[in-house]
Structures are given as C-alpha cells and as structure tokens.
N, C-alpha and C positions, 0 to 999 in steps of 0.2 A: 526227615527229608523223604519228598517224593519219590518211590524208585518205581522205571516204566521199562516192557520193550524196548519200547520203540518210543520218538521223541518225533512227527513230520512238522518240520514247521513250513505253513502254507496250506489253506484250507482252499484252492480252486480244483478245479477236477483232478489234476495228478495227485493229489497231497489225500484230496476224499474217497479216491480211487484205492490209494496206497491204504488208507486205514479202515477202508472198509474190507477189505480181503484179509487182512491183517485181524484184523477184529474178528471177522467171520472164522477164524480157526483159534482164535482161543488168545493172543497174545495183547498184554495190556498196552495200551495208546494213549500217547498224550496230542492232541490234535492243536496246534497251536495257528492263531491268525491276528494279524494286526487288525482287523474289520471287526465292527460289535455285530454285522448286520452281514450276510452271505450276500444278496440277492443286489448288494448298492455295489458300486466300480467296476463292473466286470470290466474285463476287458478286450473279450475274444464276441466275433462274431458270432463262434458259433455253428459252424455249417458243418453239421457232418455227413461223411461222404459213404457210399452205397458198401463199403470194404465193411467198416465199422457197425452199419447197420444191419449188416448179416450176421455179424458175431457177436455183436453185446445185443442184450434186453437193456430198454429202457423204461424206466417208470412211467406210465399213463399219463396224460398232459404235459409232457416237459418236450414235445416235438413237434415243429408244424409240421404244414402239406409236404408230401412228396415233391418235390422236383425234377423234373424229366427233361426242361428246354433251358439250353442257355444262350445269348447270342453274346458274340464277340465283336468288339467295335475297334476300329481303327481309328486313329487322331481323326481323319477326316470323317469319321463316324461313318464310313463302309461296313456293311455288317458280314457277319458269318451266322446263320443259324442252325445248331445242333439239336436234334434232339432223341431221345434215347428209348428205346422199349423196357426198359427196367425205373424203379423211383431210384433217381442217383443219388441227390441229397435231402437231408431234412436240417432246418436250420432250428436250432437248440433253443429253446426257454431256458436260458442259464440260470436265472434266479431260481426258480422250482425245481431244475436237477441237482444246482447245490443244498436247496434244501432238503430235496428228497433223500440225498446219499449222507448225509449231514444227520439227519431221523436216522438213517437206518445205523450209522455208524454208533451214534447215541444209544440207540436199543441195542446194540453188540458188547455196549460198556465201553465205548469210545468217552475219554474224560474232553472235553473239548472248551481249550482258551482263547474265548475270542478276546478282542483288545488287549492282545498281549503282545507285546514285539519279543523276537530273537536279538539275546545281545552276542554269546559268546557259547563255545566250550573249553570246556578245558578236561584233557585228557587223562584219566587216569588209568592205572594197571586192570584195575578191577571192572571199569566202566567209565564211564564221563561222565560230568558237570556242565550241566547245559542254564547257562544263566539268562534267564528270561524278566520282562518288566510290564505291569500293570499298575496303570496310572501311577503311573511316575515312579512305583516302590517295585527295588529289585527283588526278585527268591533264586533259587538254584532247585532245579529235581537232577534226579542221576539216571542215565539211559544206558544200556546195550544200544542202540544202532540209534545214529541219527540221522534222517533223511531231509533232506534239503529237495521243498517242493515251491521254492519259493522265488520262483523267476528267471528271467532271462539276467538280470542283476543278482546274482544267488551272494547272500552274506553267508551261507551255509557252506557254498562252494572255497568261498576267498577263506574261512576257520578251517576247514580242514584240508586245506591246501591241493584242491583238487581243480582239472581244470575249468575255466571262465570262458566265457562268451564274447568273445570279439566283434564279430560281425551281426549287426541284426536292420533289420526295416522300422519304422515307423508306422503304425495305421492310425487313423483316428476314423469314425463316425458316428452318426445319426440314428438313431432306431427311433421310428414313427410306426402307431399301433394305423393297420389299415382300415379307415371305413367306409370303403364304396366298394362295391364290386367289380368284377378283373375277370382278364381270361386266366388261365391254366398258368401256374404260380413260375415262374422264370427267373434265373440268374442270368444278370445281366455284367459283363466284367468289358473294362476299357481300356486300351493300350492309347499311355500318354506319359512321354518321359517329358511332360510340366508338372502336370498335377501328382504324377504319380510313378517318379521315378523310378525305376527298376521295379518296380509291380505293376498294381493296376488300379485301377477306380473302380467300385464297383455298386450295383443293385441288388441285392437278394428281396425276394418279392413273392413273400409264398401266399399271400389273401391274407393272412393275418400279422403278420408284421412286415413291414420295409425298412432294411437296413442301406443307409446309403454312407458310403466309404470310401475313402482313398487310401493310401497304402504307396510308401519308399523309403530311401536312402535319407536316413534324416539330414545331412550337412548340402540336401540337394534341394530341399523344401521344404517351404513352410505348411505343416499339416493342416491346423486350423483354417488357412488361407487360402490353400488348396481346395478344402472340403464347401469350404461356403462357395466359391468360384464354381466348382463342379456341379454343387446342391441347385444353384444361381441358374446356371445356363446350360444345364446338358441333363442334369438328372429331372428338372421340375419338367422336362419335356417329355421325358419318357413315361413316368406317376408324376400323378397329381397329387402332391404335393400338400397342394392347400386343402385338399378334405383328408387330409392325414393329422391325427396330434400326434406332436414331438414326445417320447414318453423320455430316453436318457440318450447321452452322448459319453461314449466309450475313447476310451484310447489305450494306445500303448505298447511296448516294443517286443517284435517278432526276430526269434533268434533264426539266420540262414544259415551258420556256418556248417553245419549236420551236426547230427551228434556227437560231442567231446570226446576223447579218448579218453581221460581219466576220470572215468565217472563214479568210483568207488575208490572205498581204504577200509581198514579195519576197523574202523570207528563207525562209519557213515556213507552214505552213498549219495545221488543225484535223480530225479524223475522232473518230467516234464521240461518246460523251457528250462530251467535249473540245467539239465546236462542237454540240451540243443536239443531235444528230440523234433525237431520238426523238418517236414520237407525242405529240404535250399529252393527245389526250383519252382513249389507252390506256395508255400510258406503257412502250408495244411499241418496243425500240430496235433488235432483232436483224436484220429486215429494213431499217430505214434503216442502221444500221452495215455491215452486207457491201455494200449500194450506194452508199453515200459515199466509202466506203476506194476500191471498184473506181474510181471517179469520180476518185478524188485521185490513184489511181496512175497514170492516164492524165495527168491536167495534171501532176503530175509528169515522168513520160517526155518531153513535149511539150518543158517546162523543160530539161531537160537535153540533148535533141537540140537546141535552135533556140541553147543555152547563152543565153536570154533569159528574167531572172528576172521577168519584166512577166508572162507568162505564166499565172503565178500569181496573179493578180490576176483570170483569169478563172473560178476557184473561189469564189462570191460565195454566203452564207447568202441575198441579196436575191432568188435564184430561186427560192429557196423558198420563204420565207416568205408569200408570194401564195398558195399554195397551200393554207397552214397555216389561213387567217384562219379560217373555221368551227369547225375543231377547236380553235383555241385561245378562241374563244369558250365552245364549251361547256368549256374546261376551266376558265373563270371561272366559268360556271354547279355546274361538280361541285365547285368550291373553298366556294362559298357555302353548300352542302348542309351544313348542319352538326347539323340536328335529323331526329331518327330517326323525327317524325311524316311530314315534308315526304319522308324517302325512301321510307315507307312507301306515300304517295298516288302518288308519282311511278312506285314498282314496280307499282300497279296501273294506273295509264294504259297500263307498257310491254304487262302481258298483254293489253289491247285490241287488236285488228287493226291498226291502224296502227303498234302500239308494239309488238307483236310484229314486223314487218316491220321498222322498225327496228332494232331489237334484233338480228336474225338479220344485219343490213345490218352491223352493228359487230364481231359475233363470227367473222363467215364471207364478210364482203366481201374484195375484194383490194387494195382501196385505201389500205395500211398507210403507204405511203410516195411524195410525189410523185414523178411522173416528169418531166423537163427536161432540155433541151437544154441544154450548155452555150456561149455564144457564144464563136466563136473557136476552139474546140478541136475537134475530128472526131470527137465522141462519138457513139456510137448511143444512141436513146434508150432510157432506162434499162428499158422495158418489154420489150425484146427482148435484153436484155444478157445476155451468152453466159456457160458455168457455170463455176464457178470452179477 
C-alpha cells in the first residue's frame, strides 16, 4: 500500500496551491481529482483582485490586462463610474494556471490522480485509509493529513466530521474569446434582484476575454435563464457580442456563509470553498483561497515535523470569523434586497458622496481577506506573506 503526507483531494487552485508549497519543502503528496483534463469545467471567473496581485507571482500568460474602470448599473441601468490609479484586477487564464501549478507541483514529486474520485476514510491510530476509485476499481493509500480542497459541497468535510457549508449563491456564465478592439478593459457589475438575486450580473472585459455572468440565491432563480435574458438584452448592448466566439460556459456554487469554524481535526483539515473561505459580502474567493492553502501548508508541515496530530487543531475557521461579522451582516442585508425599487433607491444613495466613497471602498480596498495570526504556529502574518 501506498503511504503519503499528505492526501488533497481537489486539484482547483486551493488543492494545487496546498501541494505545491507542500511539495516545495520536501513532503510526499498525493494530488487527487475527479477531471482527466484541469483546464475543462472550471468554474470560477477568475478576477483577481489588486490585494492578491501584490503578494503572489503569477506564471507568465496565465493573467490578462489590468483593470482600472468599473461601472456600476442600477435596474434602471443608471450608472456609477469608478475608476482607479492603481491595476485593480486581472482576470485569470484558469486553464493555464492550473496547469502551470499542476507542472510545477509534478516536478516537486507531486504524484497526481486525475480521474480518480474520493470515496471514504477511514481512521486509524497510526494514520488513515483513504479510499479512492479509478474507473470504476476501488484501492486504498494511507495518509498523515487529509486535506479536503474539494468544494463548496466538501465529501471530505461530511468524512471527517468537520463543519459544511450552508449558505452559498449560484453563478453561471459565458466566456467569449474577444475579437474586435475596445477602449481600456472594464468591469462592468449589475444590481438586479431578477436576474441576479442577492449579487449581481456582471461583464468583465479585459480586450481578450469577455466573461459575461449572472450570480444569486439559487431557490430565487433560474441561472441558465437568467444568463441568456441578461446575454439577450443588456449585455449584447454593452459588447458586441456577435464578433466575439463563445469558447466555454462555466458554472457553479459560491459559498457566503464566511468561513466555517471547524475547519480542522486531527486527521484532516479544510482549504478553499471546502471550509467557506470566501468573502459573504463579494463572494471574491481567489485572494482568501491562495492565503488559506498557504496557511494550511504551514500547519501542515508543522504536523509532520513535531509528527503531532494536535497541531492541527490550531487551524481554527474561529480566527476568522471575528473578522467576518460586518460583512456577513451586510450579506444578510444584500440577501433581503429582493425588489428592484429598494435597489433602485439604494443605487442612488451609493452615487452620493459618502456612498460613492463607499463604494470605491468595496471595489478597490484591499481588505478582501483577514489577516491573523495563527496561535501556536510561526506563521507571519498573512499581510506580508512572501510570493508563491
């Protein structure tokens, strides 16, 4: 039988994040993924935000243009236009950064299973049995730590009895590769509790891709139906549409609740939507995902040098959550928004002076993601945390 580290089942950015740091200092990994192919279902947009892009390196073609303007639309399609003296976002080549961290993880001695599912563990004194399936025939390896990278639906989370994700959004869209030229690349985001209940509909439009999106409450809308309606009648106004090809159509569920409290046990822990790591009140998961994995691969290593699974225990969703209480307020507030007059008053307060100031405070702050100390472990804190 195989024996590993570390077991991450989930190869999207937290899981490739997690075994690449992992790998980079010495401990053996088994990378496991239900997909033959990285680069097919993503399911994230992608945008990452100006916080992220100061602190990580990213491999060479895997970013577009900078981002600097966004405008903000009201049902009645009132706008608000921001725009910034710093590149706020860049929206991600997801295909090419998973595979670029995916190579490198491979050259570290990353063993990696694709088309393999997670079925089970099962715990033992000395380490765990972690039973996995390829094409249809089950095997078992045996792990020190199993990390669970693998969703806002974590099966990693419900085996080790850690906690689940209750609340999350819906997004579905579009990604059309751009071929006409544009002014100066724009995020374009829409307040419409139709199309896009308790979030927003949005454009990202950097000159070489257009990603066009909806995003909410799924028991509030139909996403599908939503996105073609939007595509239909509001976005083909904005781009054109028709000199764009369709290249994929993404979807899939965004956790708000913040992050879990009990995002660890002695056996295993949590990274990425797996333990909430994502904003409640943007539903921006990119910059808490690269800083929680980095975070986990350290109490990991810790785990494995002192060989004390207690360790893990000091990876706690409770440091967070203190942090969260505001933003998850107002995500109770944007959950309530459900009438298209209340967003329409609400969009005019933002363009007042203080609600512009706001507003710029939400799109162009750097405060995507706490920062904390973790007790017990030698972490730096995460605001100076060195690039990946």
């Amino acid at each position: 039988m195989k024996k590993f580290d570390a077991v991450i089942v989930g190869a999207g950015l937290a899981g490739l994040q997690c075994a690449k740091l992992l790998s980079q200092n010495g401990a053996k990994i088994l990378l496991v993924d239900r997909k033959n192919d990285l680069t097919k279902g993503v399911h994230t947009t992608g945008i990452f935000v100006r916080k992220t892009l100061e602190d990580f390196d990213f491999p060479a073609g895997t970013l577009g243009k900078a981002v600097k303007n966004v405008t903000l639309y009201s049902p009645k399609l009132k706008t608000m236009n921001l725009t910034s003296e710093k590149d706020e976002f860049r929206v991600g080549k997801m295909g090419k950064l998973y595979e670029s961290f995916l190579h490198e993880c491979v050259r570290n001695g990353v063993e990696f299973a694709s088309g393999t599912r997670y079925v089970s563990i099962e715990v033992k004194q000395a380490g765990s049995l972690v039973k996995l399936e390829k094409n249809g025939k089950s095997f078992e390896i045996e792990t020190k730590v199993l990390i669970g990278a693998d969703g806002a639906r974590s099966r990693v989370a419900k085996n080790l009895n850690l906690d689940e994700n209750k609340e999350w959004i819906v997004g579905c869209e579009e990604v059309y590769k751009c071929n006409f030229t544009m002014d100066e690349p724009r995020l374009h985001c829409f307040l419409n509790a139709k199309l896009a209940p308790g979030y927003l509909a949005w454009i990202a439009n950097d000159g070489e891709e257009i990603h066009v999106g909806v995003g909410g409450y799924a028991e509030k809308f139909n996403p599908r139906e939503a996105l073609k309606c939007f595509r239909d009648k509001t976005a083909g106004k904005i781009v054109d549409l028709n000199a764009a090809e369709l290249l994929e159509t993404r979807g899939g569920r965004i956790p708000v609740g913040g992050v879990l409290r009990r995002i660890a046990n002695e056996h295993g822990l949590l990274v990425g939507d797996a333990a909430g790591a994502v904003s409640p009140l943007t539903a921006g998961g990119l910059d808490p995902c690269l800083r929680l994995s980095k975070l986990a691969a350290e109490i990991v290593l810790k785990r494995l040098e002192t060989e004390n699974p207690q360790v893990l225990l000091d990876y706690s969703g409770e440091l967070f959550r203190a942090r969260f209480v505001s933003r998850l307020w107002m995500r109770r507030l944007i959950a309530l928004a459900s009438n298209q007059t209340l967003l329409e008053i609400g969009f005019n307060l933002m363009c007042r002076k203080w609600g512009e100031k706001f507003t710029r405070h939400v799109f162009f702050g750097r405060g995507s993601f706490p920062d904390v100390k973790i007790k017990g472990a030698k972490i730096e804190n995460m605001q100076n945390a060195a690039n990946l």
